[in-house]
N, C-alpha and C positions, 0 to 999 in steps of 0.2 A: 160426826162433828158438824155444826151449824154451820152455814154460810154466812159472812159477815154482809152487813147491810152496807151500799153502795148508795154514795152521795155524789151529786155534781157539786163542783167550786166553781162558786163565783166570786173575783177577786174586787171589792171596790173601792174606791178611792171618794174621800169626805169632802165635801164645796168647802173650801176656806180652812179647812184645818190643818196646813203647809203637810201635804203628800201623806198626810195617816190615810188609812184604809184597813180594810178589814174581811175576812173571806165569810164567806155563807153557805151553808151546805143547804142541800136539798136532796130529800130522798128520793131516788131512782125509783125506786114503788109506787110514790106517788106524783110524781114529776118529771115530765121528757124534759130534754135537756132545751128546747125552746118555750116550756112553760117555765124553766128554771128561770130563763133568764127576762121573762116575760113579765116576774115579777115586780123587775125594774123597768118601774114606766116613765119614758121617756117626756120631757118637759121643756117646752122651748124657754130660754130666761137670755137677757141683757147684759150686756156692759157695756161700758167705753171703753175705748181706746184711741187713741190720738183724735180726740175729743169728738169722736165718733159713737154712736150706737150702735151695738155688734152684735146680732143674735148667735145663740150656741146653745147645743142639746145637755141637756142635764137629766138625769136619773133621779125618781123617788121612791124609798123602799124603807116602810115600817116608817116612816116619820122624818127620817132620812135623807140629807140630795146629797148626792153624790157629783162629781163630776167627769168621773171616767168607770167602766164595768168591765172585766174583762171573763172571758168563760175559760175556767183551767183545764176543764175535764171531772172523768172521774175517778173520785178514792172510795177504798174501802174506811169501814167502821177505825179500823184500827191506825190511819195513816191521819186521824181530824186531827187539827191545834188543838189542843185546850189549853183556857188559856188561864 
């Protein structure tokens, strides 16, 4: 029997799209689990708040800003969403 192919999760969450997110695999063969997550590169951006300027770390991935990344670990082939 074959061994199933092993992904790292990463879990992320969208700038501005009230808490959607979405998880991303990455195959284990070809990604340590700090290149997985090395994918998402880190982006300084702005806001206000109490009519302040606020800088804060934002993530970009595939076209994507994200505003929060988290690393789940890893699945096998057979445990991915699809969605």
């Amino acid at each position: 029997m074959a061994s199933e192919e092993k992904f790292h999760v990463i879990s992320a969450k969208y700038q501005g799209w009230e808490n959607e997110g979405e998880d991303f695999y990455f195959p284990v063969n070809f990604y340590s689990k700090e290149e997985a997550i090395a994918q998402f590169v880190s982006v300084e951006k702005f806001t206000v708040r109490n009519n302040r300027i606020v800088p804060y770390t934002a993530y970009e991935y595939d076209g994507n800003t994200f505003y929060t990344i988290i690393y789940r670990g890893i699945v096998d082939e057979s445990e991915l969403k699809y969605y």
